[in-house]
C-alpha positions as CSV (number, residue, x, y, z in Angstrom):
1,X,-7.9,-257.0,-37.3
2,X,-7.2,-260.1,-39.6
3,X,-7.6,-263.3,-37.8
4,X,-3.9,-265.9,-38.3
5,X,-1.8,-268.3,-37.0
6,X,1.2,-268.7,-35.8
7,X,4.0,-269.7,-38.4
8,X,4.5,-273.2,-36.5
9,X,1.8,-273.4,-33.6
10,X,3.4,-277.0,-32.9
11,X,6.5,-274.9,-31.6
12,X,4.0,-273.8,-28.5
13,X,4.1,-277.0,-26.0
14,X,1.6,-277.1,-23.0
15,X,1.5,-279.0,-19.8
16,X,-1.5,-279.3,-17.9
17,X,-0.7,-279.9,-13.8
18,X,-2.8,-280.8,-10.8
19,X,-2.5,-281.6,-7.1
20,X,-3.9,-284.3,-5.3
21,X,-6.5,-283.3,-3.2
22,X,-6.5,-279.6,-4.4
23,X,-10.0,-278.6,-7.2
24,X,-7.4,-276.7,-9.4
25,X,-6.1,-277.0,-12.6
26,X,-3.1,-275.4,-14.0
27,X,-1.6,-274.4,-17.7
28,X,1.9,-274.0,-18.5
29,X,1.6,-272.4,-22.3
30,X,5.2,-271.5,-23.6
31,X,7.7,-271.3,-26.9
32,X,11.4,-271.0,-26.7
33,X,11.2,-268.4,-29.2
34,X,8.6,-266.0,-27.3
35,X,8.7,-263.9,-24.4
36,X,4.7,-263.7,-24.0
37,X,4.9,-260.6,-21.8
38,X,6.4,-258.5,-24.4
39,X,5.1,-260.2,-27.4
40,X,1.9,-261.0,-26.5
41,X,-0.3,-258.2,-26.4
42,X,-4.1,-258.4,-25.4
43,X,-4.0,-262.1,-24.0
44,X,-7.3,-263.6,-24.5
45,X,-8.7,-267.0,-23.2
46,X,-12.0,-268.9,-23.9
47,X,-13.0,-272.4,-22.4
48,X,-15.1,-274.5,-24.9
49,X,-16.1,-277.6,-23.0
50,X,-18.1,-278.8,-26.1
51,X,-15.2,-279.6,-27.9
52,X,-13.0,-280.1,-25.0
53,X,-10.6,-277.2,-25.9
54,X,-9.5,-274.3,-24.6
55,X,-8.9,-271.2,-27.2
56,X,-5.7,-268.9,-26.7
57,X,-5.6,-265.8,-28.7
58,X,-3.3,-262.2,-28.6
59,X,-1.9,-259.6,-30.4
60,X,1.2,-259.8,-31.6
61,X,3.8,-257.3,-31.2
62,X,3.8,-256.3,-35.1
63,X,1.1,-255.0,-36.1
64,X,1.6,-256.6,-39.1
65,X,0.9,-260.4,-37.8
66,X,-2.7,-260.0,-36.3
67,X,-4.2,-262.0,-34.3
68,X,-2.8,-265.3,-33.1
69,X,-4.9,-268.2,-32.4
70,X,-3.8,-271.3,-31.0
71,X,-6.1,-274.5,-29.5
72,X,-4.8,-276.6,-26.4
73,X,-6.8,-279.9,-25.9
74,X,-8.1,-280.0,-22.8
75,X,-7.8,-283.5,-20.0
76,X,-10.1,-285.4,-19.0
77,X,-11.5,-283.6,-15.8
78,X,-14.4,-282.4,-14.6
79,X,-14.1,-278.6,-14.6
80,X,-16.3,-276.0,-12.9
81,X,-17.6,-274.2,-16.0
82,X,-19.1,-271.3,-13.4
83,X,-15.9,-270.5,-12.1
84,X,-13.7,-267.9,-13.8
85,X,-10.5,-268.3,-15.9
86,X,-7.6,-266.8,-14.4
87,X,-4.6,-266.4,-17.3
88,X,-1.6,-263.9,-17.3
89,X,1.8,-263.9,-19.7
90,X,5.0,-264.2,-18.2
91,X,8.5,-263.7,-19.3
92,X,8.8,-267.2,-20.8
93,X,5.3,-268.6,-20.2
94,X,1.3,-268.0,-20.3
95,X,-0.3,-269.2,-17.1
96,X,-3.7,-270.5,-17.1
97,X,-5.7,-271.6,-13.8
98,X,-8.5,-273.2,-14.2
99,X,-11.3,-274.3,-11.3
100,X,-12.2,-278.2,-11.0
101,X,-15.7,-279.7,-9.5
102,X,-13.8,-282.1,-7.7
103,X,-10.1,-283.3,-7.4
104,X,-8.5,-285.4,-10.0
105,X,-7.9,-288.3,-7.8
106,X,-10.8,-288.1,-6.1
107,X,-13.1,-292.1,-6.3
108,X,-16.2,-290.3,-8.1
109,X,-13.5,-289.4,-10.7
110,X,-12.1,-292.5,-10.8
111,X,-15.1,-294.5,-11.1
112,X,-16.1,-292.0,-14.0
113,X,-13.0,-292.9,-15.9
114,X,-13.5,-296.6,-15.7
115,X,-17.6,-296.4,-17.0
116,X,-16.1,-294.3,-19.6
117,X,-13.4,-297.3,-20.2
118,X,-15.8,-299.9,-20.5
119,X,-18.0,-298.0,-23.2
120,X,-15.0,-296.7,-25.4
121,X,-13.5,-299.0,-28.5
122,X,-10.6,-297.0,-28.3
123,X,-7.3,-299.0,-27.8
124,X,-5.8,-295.7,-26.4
125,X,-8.0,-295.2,-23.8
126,X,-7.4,-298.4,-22.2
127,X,-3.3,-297.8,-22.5
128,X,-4.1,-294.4,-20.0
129,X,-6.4,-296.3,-18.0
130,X,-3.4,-299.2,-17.2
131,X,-1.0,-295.8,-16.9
132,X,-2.6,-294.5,-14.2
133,X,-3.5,-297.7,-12.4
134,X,-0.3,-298.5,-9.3
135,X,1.5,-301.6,-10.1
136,X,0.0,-304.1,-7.2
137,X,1.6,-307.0,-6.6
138,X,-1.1,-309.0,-5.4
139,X,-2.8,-308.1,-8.7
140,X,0.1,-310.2,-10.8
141,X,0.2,-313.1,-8.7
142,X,-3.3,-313.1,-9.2
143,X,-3.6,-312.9,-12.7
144,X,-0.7,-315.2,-13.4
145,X,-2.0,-317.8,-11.4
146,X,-5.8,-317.7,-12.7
147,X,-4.1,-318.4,-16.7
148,X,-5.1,-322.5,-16.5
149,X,-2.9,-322.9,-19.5
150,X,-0.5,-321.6,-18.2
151,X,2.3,-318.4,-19.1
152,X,5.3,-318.4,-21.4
153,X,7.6,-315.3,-20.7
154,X,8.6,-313.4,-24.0
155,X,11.2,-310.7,-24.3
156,X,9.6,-307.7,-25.0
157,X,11.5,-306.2,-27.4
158,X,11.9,-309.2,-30.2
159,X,8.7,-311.3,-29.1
160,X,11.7,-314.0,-28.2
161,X,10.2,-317.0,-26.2
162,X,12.5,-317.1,-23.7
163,X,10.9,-320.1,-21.4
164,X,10.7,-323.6,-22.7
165,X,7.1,-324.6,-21.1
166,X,4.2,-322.6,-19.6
167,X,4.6,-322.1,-16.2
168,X,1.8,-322.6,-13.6
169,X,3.2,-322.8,-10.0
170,X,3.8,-318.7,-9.1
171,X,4.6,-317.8,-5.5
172,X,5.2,-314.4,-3.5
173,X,9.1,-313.9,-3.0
174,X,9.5,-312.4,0.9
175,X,9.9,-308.9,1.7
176,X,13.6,-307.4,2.2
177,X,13.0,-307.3,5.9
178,X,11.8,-310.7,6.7
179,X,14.0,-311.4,8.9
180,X,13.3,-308.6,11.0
181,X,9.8,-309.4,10.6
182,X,11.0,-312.6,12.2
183,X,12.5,-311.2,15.1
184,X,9.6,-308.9,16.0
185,X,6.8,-311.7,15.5
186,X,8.7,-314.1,18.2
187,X,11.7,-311.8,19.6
188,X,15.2,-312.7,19.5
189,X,15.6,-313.5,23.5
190,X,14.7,-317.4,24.9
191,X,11.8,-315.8,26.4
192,X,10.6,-314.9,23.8
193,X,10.5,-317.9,21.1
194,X,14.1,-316.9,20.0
195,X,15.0,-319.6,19.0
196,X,11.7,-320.7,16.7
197,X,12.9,-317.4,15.1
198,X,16.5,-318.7,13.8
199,X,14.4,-321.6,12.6
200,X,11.6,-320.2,11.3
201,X,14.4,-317.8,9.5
202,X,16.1,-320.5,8.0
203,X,13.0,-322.6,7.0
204,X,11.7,-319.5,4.8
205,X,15.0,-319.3,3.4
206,X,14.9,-323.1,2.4
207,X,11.5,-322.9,1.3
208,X,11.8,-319.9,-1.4
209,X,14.7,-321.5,-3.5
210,X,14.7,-321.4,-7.1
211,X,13.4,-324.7,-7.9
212,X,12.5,-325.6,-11.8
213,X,8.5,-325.1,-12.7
214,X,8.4,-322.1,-10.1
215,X,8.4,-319.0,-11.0
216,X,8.9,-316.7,-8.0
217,X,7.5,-312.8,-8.2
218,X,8.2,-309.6,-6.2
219,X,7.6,-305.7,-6.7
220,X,9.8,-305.5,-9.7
221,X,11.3,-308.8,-10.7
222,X,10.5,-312.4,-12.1
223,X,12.8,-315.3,-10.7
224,X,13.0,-318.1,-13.0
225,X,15.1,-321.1,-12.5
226,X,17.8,-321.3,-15.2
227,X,16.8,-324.5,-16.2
228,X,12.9,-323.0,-17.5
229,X,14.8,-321.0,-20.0
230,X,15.2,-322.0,-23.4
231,X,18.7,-320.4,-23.1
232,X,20.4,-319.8,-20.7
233,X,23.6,-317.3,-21.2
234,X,26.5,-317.2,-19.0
235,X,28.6,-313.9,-18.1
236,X,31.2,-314.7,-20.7
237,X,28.5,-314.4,-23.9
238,X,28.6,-318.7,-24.4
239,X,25.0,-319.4,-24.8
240,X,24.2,-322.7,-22.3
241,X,21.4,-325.0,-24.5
242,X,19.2,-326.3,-21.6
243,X,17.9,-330.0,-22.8
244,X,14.6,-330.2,-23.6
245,X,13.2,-333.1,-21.2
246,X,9.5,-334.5,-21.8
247,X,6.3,-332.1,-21.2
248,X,5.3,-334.1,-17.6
249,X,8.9,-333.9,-16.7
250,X,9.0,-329.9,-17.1
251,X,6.5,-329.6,-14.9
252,X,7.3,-332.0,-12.4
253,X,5.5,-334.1,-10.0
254,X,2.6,-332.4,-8.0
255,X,4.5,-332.6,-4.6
256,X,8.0,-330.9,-6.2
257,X,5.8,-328.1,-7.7
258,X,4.1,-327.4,-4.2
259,X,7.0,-327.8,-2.4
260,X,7.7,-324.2,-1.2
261,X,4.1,-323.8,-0.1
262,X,3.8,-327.4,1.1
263,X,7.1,-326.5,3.3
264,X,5.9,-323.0,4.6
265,X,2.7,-325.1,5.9
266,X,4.6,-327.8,7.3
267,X,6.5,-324.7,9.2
268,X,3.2,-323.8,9.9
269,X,1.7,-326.4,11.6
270,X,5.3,-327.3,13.6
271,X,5.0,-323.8,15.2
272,X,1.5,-324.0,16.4
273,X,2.5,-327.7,17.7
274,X,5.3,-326.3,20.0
275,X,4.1,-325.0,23.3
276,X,6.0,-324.5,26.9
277,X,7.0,-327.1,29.2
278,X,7.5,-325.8,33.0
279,X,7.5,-321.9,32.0
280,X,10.5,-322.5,30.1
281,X,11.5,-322.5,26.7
282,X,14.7,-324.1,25.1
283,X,16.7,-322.7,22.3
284,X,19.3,-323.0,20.1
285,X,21.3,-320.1,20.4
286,X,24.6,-318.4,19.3
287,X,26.0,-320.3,22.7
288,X,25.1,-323.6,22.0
289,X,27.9,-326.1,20.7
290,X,27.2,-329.1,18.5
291,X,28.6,-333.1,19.5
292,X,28.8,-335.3,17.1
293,X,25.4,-336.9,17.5
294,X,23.8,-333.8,16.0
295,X,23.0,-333.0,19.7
296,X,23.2,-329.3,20.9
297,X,24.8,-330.0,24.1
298,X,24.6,-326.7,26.5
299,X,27.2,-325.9,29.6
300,X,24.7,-325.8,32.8
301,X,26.0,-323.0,35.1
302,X,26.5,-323.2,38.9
303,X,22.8,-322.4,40.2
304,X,21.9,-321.6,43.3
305,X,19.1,-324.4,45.2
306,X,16.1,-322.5,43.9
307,X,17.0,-321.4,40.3
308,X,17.1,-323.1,37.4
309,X,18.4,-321.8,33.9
310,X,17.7,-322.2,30.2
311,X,20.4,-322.9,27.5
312,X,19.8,-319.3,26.9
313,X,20.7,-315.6,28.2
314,X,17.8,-316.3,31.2
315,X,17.4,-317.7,34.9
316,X,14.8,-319.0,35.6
317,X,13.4,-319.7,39.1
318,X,12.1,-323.4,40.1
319,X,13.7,-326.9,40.5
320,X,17.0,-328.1,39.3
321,X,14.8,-331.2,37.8
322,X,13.5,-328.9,35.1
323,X,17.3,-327.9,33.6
324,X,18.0,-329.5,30.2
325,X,20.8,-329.7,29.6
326,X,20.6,-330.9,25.8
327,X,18.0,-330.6,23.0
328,X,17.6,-332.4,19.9
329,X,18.5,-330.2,16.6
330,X,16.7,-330.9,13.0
331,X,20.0,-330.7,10.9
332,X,17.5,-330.3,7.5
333,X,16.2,-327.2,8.6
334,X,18.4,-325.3,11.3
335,X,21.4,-325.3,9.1
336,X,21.7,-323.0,5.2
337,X,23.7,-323.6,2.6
338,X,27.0,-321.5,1.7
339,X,25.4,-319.6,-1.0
340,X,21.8,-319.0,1.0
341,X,23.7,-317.1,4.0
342,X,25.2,-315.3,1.0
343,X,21.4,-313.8,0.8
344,X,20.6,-313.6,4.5
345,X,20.9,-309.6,5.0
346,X,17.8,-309.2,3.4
347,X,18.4,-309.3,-0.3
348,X,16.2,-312.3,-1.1
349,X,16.0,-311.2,-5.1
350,X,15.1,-307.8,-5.9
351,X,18.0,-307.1,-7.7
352,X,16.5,-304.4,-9.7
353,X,17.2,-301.7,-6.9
354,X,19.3,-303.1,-4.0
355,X,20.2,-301.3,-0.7
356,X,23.4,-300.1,-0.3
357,X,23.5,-301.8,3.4
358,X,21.6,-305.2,1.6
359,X,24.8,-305.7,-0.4
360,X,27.5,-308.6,-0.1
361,X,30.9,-308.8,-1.7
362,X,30.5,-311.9,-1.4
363,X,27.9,-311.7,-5.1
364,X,28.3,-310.3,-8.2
365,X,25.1,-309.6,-10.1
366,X,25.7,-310.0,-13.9
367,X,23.3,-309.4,-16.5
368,X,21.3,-311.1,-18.7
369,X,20.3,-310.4,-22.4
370,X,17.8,-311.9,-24.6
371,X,20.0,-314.6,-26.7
372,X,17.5,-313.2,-29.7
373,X,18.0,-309.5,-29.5
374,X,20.7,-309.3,-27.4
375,X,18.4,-306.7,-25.1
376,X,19.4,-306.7,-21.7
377,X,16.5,-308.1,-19.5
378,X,17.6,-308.9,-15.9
379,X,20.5,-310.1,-13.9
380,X,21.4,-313.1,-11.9
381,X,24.0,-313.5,-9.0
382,X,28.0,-315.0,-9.1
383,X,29.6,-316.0,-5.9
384,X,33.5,-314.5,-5.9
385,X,34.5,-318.0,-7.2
386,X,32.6,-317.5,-10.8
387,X,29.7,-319.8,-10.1
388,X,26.3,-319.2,-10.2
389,X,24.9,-319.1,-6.5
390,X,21.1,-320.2,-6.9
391,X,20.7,-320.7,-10.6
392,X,17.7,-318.4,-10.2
393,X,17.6,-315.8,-13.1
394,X,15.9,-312.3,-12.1
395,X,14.3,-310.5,-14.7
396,X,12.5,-307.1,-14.6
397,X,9.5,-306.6,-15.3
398,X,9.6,-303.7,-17.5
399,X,11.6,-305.6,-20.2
400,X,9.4,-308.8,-20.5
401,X,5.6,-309.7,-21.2
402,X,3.3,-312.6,-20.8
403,X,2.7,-313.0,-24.2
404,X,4.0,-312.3,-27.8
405,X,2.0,-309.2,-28.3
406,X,4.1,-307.3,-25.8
407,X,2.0,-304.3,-24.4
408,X,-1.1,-305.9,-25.8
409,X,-4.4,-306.4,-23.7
410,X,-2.9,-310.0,-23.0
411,X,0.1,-309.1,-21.6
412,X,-0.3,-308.8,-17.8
413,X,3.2,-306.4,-17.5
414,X,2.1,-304.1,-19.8
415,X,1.7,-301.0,-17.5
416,X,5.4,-301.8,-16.3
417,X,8.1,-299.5,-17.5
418,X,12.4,-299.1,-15.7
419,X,10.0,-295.5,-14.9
420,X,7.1,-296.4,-12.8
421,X,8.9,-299.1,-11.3
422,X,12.0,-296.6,-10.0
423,X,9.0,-294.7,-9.1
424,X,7.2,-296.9,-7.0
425,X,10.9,-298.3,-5.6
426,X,11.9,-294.7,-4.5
427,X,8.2,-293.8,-2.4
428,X,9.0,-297.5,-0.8
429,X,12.0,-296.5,0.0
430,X,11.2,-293.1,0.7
431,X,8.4,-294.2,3.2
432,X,10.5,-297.2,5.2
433,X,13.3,-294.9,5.7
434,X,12.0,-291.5,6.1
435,X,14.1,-289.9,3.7
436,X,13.3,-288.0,0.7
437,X,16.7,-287.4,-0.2
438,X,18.7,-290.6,-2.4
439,X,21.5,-291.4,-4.3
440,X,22.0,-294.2,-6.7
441,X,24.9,-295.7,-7.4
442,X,26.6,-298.5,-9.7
443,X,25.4,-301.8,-8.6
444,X,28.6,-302.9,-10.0
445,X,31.2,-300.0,-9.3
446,X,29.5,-298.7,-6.1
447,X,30.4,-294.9,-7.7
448,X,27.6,-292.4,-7.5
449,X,25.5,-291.7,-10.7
450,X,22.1,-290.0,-9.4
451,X,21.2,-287.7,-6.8
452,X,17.4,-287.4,-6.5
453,X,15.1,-285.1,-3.9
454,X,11.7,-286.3,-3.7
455,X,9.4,-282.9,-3.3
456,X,5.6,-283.9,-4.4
457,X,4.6,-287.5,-4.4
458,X,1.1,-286.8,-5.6
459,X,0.7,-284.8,-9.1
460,X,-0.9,-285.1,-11.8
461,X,0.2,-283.9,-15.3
462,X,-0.1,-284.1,-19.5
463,X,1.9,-282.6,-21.6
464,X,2.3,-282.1,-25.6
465,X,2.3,-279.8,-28.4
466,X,-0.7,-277.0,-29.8
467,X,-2.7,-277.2,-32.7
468,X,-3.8,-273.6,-34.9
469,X,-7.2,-272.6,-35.3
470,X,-7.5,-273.5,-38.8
471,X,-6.5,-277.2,-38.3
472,X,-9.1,-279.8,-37.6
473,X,-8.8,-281.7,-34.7
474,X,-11.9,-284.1,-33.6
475,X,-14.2,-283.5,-30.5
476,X,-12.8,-287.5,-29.8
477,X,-9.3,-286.7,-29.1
478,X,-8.5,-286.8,-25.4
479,X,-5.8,-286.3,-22.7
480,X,-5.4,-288.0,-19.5
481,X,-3.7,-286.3,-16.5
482,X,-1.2,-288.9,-15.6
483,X,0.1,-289.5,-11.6
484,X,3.5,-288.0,-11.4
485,X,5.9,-287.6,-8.3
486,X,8.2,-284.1,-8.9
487,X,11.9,-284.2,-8.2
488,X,14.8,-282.4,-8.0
489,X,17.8,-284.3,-9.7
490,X,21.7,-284.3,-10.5
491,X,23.7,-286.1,-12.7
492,X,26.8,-287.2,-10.6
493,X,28.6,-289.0,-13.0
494,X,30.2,-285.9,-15.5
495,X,33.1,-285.2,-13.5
496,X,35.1,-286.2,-10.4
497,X,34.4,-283.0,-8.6
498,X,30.6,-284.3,-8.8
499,X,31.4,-287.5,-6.9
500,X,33.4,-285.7,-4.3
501,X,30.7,-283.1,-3.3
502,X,27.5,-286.0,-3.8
503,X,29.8,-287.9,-1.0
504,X,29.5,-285.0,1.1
505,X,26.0,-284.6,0.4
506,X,24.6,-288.3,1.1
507,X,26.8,-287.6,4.6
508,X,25.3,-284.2,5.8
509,X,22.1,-285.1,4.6
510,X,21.9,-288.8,5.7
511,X,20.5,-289.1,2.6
512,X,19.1,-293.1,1.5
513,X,22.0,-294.5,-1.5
514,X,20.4,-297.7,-3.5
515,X,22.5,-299.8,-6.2
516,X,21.3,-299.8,-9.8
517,X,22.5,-301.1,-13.0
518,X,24.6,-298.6,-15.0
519,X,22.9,-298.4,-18.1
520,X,19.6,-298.1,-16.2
521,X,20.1,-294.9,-14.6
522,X,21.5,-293.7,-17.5
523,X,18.1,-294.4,-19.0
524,X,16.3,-292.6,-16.0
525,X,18.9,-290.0,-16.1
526,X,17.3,-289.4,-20.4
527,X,14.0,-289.8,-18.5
528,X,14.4,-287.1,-15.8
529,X,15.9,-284.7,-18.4
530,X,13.3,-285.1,-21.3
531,X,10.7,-284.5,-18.7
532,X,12.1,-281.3,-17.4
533,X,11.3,-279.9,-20.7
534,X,7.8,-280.0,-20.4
535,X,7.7,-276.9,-18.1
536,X,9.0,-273.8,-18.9
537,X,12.6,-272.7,-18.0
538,X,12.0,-270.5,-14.9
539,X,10.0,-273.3,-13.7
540,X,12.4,-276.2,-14.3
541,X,14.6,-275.2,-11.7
542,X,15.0,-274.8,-7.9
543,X,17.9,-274.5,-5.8
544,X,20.0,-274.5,-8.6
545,X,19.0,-278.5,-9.5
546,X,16.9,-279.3,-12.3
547,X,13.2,-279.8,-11.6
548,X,11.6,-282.8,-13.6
549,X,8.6,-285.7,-12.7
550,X,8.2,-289.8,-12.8
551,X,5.4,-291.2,-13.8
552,X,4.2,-292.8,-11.2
């Protein structure tokens, strides 16, 4: 029987799939145009780890055509070459299973892959290495800080400068439930340091202000204050020419570039100072009225001869001698500004995927575009007046970089993409509020454009298209298994109906609703789609919702 290949082999697409923790490795081999369990006849496999292939061959139904031969790269794994291969054609697919020496996530792997990093020349091996590292915050602020000549932020589309100066000063934004956090670490009772937690609440709002020469960094965004930027351009489209003061002035003095950290110190060293006087402590609660002095002055209640009480919710027992009825107030740090209350539910600056419940109507978030390209880059907040609140400027990650040379080996955001950051936003979520079912909706509109059910956090998978047998491909080329997370999804946002029942579905469900950007999701919502094709079509689905993956 003459040997041939198919008439387009690059029609046949494979995806190889993995599990974390599980020694198995899976093929999906599949053409739109071929129903293998009909068509192909006397299904042959053969694993040639010299070459890092894996050879495909059958019979095809006329008698006419031979046999076919097709080549699928194999990843980068270490396969049990003992083991059998297990293979069979489906209606729409040829399965093949191979059996792994150890899991693809386990450390012996990954330390593998990294030797094997640091001897390859290959700019495309370190692009898959950063694609499979997690986006770690603690890794940026330490990168960005250790660059002594400091970082200019470039839109990563055009190579647009976008700030006027390096910046040098970086500090960690607080997480969205610091205030919690707040309430936990000292309580929110006078017996337990309630009031050092309205202060201590206040004093971390004032100290993480957008202040010119910091740059403030979280999960997913960059806060810049508006006067950093070369341009700065308002909702209406009128581009706002910052003046270009002298280089020392940029950067300010040494104690106004410290000041956020030199203030959290200072808040620091006041809290280990305090201590209790008598067994009591004194707060400044909801019930405590302000005189004019700047004095909180607190009612004393009628006490009986052996009790004494707090300006709090508590009685205490002792001597009417130790009742205060007055404690002095620092006016700098107990009291916020309008527009930092505006903030104090928790949505500090992550505007790139905002709780539902973190929302005020009190801000508008409008975006911002590179003045260059016109590319849309991040978003910064209005108050209902038209003003802007903090003049601090969020941008996302996955639309700038550190340098000129976007996604080069200097820029330290390279491995960011809208993707891996939803990604890594939806497990957050996912693991704070126990849910694995979401919806995301305008940021702007509040109408619902995504429904998303989280099923596997932890895959691993490669997909592309197969070569003949007659074509050359060298021994060199290689595929990484990427992490994925698989999901079922919806598009909410084709017809009214679709809003109506993904209302009644975040209700039953109690499922988690965040606030994106518009033209985001409909980026994710291309995303989602594009990689539901990579699996065959009785495999893309499940409960009648399309099955797809995230890089992770």
């Amino acid at each position: 029987m003459p040997r041939k290949n198919p008439e387009n082999p690059k029609k046949w697409r494979f995806t190889w799939e993995s599990q974390s923790h599980s020694p198995n490795l899976r093929l999906f081999l599949f053409d739109s145009q071929t129903k293998p369990l009909i068509q192909c006849q006397n299904l042959k496999v053969q694993l040639n780890l010299s070459q890092s292939q894996l050879l495909v061959s059958w019979l095809e139904e006329e008698e006419e055509k031979g046999e076919v031969w097709i080549r699928v790269p194999l990843p980068r794994v270490l396969i049990d070459s003992e083991s059998p291969v297990s293979f069979k054609a489906l209606d729409d697919h040829i399965e093949v299973k191979l059996v792994l020496l150890l899991p693809v996530d386990h450390p012996i792997v990954s330390s593998f892959d990294s030797v094997l990093l640091n001897s390859s020349e290959n700019g495309n091996d370190a692009v898959a290495f950063d694609a499979a590292k997690p986006l770690v915050m603690d890794t940026d602020l330490k990168s960005l800080s250790s660059i002594e000549e400091g970082v200019h932020f470039c839109c990563r589309n055009c190579s647009n400068r976008l700030t006027k100066v390096p910046l040098r000063n970086f500090v960690e934004m607080p997480s969205t439930d610091w205030r919690e956090a707040a309430d936990n670490w000292f309580g929110n009772c006078c017996c337990s340091f309630g009031g050092i937690s309205e202060k201590l609440v206040t004093r971390f709002a004032n100290s993480y202000t957008c202040i010119k020469g910091v740059c403030l960094l979280n999960s997913t965004t960059v806060v810049l204050c508006k006067d950093d930027l070369v341009t700065f351009e308002l909702s209406n489209g009128t581009p706002v020419y910052q003046p270009g003061p002298d280089f020392a002035t940029d950067y300010g003095s040494g104690e106004h570039m410290s000041s956020p950290q030199k203030r959290m110190n200072d808040l620091r060293g006041e809290l280990r100072s305090m201590h209790l006087k008598n067994d009591i402590v004194y707060t400044t609660g909801p019930v405590v009225e302000e005189d004019t002095n700047g004095v909180c002055a607190s009612p004393v209640p009628d006490l009986s001869e052996n009790e004494t009480s707090g300006p709090s919710c508590c009685v205490h027992k002792g001597s009417r001698n130790n009742v205060y009825e007055t404690c002095p107030v620092d006016q700098n740090t107990s009291t916020l500004l309008a527009n930092q209350k505006l903030f104090l539910n928790g949505f500090l600056g992550n505007a790139f995927m905002a709780k539902s419940y973190n929302l005020s109507m009190d801000i508008e978030w409008r975006e911002f575009a590179c003045p260059k390209c016109l590319s849309l880059l991040g978003t910064y907040p209005f108050d209902n007046g038209g003003a802007p609140i903090d003049d601090g400027v969020r941008l996302f990650k996955c639309y700038i970089s550190t340098c000129s040379s976007a996604g080069g080996s200097d820029d330290l955001f390279r491995k960011y993409s809208l993707e891996r950051m939803f990604t890594n936003q939806l497990l957050e979520n996912a693991k704070d509020e126990l849910s694995f079912r979401t919806v995301v909706k305008d940021l702007k509109t509040k109408s619902p454009l995504l429904q998303i059910v989280l099923l596997n956090p932890n895959s691993w998978c490669c997909s592309g298209y197969c070569l003949d047998a007659a074509s050359s491909m060298e021994s060199s080329v290689k595929l990484d298994l990427l992490p994925v997370i698989k999901v079922l999804f919806s598009d909410c946002s084709k017809s009214a109906s679709q809003l109506r029942v993904c209302e009644d579905w975040v209700t039953k469900n109690l499922a988690d609703v965040v606030c994106m950007f518009s033209w985001q999701v409909d980026e994710l919502i291309q995303t989602l789609a594009s990689s539901k094709d990579a699996l065959p079509p009785s495999c893309n689905f499940l409960q009648d919702l399309p099955l797809s993956s995230l890089q992770r």
